[in-house]
C-alpha positions as CSV (number, residue, x, y, z in Angstrom):
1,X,0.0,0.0,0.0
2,X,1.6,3.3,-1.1
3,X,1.6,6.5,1.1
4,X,-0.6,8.1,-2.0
5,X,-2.9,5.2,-1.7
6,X,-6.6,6.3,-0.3
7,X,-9.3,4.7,0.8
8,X,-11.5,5.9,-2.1
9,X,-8.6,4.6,-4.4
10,X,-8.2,1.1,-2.6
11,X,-12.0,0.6,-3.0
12,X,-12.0,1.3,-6.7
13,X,-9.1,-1.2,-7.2
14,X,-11.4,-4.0,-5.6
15,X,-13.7,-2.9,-8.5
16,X,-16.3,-1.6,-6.3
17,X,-18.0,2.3,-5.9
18,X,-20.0,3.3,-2.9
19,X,-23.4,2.9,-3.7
20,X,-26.1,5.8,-2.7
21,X,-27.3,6.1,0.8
22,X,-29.8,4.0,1.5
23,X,-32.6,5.1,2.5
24,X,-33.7,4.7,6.4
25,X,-36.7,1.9,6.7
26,X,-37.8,3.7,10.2
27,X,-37.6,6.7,12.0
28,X,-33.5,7.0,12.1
29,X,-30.8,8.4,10.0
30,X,-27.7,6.4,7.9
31,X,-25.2,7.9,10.0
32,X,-24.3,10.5,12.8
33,X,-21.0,12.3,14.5
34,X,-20.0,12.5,17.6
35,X,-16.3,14.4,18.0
36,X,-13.9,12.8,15.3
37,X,-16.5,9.7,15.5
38,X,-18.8,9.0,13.0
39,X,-21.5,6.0,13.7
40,X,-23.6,4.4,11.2
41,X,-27.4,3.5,12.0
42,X,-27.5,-1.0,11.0
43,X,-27.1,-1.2,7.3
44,X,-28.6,-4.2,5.3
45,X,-27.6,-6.1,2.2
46,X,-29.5,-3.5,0.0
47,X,-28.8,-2.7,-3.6
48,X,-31.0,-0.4,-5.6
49,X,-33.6,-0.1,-2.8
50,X,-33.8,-3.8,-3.1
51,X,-32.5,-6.8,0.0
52,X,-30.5,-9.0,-2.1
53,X,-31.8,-12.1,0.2
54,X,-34.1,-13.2,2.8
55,X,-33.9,-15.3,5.8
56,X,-31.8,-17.2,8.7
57,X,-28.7,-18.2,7.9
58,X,-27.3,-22.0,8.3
59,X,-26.7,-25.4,6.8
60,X,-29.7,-26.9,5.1
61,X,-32.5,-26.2,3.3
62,X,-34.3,-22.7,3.0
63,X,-31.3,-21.6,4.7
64,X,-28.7,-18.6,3.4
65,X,-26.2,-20.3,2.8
66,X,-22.8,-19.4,5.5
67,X,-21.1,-18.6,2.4
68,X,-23.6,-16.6,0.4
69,X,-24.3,-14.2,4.1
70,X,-21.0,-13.0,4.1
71,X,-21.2,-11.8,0.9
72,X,-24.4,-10.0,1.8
73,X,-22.1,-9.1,4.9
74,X,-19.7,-7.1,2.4
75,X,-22.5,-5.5,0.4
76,X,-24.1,-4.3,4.0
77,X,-20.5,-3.3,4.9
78,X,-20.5,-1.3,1.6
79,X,-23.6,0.2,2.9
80,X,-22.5,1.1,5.8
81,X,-19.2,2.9,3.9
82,X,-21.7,5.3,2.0
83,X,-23.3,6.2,4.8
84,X,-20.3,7.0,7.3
85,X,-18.5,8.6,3.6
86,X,-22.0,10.9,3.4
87,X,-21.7,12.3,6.8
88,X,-17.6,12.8,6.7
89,X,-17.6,14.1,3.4
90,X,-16.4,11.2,1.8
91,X,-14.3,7.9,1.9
92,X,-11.4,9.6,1.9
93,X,-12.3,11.9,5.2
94,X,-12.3,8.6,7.1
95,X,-9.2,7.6,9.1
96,X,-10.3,3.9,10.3
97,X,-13.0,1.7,10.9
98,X,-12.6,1.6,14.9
99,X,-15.5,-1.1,15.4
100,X,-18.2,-3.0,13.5
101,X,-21.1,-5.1,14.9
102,X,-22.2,-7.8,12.8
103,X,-26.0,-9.2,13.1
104,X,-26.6,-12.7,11.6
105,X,-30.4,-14.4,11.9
106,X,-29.2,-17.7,12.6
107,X,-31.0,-20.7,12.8
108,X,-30.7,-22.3,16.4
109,X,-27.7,-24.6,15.1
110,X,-25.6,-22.4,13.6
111,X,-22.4,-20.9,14.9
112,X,-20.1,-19.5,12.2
113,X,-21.2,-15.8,12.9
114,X,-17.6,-15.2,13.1
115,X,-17.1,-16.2,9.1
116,X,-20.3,-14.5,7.9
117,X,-18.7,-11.2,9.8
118,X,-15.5,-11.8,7.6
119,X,-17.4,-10.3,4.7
120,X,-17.5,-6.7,6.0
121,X,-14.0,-6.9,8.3
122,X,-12.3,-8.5,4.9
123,X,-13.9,-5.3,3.0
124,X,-12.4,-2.8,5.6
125,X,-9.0,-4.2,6.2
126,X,-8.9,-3.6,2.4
127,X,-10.3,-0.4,2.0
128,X,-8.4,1.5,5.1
129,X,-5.5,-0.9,5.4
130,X,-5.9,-1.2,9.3
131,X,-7.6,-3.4,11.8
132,X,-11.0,-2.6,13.9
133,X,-12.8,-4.4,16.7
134,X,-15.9,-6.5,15.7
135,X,-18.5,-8.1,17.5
136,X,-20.6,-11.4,15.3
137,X,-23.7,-11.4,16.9
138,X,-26.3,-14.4,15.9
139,X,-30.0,-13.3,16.6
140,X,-33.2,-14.7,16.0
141,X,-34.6,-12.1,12.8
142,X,-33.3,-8.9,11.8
143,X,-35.1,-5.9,10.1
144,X,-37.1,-6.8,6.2
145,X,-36.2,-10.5,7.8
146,X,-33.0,-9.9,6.2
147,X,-30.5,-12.3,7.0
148,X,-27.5,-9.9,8.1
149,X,-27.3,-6.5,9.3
150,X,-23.8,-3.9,9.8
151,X,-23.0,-1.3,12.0
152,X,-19.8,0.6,12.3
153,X,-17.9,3.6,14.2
154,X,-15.3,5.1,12.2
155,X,-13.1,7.4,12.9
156,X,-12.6,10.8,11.2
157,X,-9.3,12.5,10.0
């Protein structure tokens, strides 16, 4: 990683672009500061308005696939970028990720929260370069029954 590389450049070299805000499904906003903090509001696997899946996660049928959640875990990690990004004044305004909660519905068997995490912790290690804490937390259904939701705290310049 060179000293001219940016966040906004490291994303673009994985092939990806912020998407738009979304847009709140309650009575909240994407993101807020506190001090050189910046705090996103749960962002889910959206894309064009749209959840990409429904459901618990697990092994088995009518399951999300463990493997398949952690990819919705990057695009709700993405999520979560354009929102912290729209309140600093973009990606490249942010220092760090300095925590993100992961929320997996989980069928009663399953464990591998940890892995499904992976998909937004993999996405900011390789946008900012830097390691954050993390909580992956398994719960019984999250918002739109979507089956993962991100939060994170970042950290301004």
């Amino acid at each position: 990683m060179g000293a001219e590389s940016t966040p906004s450049l490291r994303l673009a070299e994985l092939g990806l672009a912020l998407p738009p805000v979304a847009a709140p499904v309650a009575a909240y906003v994407p993101a807020v500061s506190a001090g050189d903090l910046i705090y996103s509001s749960g962002q889910l696997p959206l894309r064009d308005g749209a959840l990409l899946a429904t459901g618990k996660v697990g092994t088995g049928a009518s399951l999300v696939p463990p493997e398949d959640a952690a990819l919705l875990a990057r695009t709700a990690g993405l999520n979560a970028l354009a929102a912290i990004a729209a309140q600093a004044g973009g990606l490249d305004a942010i220092a760090e990720i300095v925590k993100t909660v992961v929320f997996v519905a989980s069928d009663p068997a399953f464990t591998g929260q940890p892995a499904v995490a992976n998909g937004a912790s993999e996405l900011f290690g390789a946008v900012f370069g830097t390691p954050h804490a993390r909580s992956a937390v398994g719960v019984s259904v999250l918002p739109l029954d979507s089956p993962v939701e991100v939060e994170v705290i970042a950290r301004r310049r």
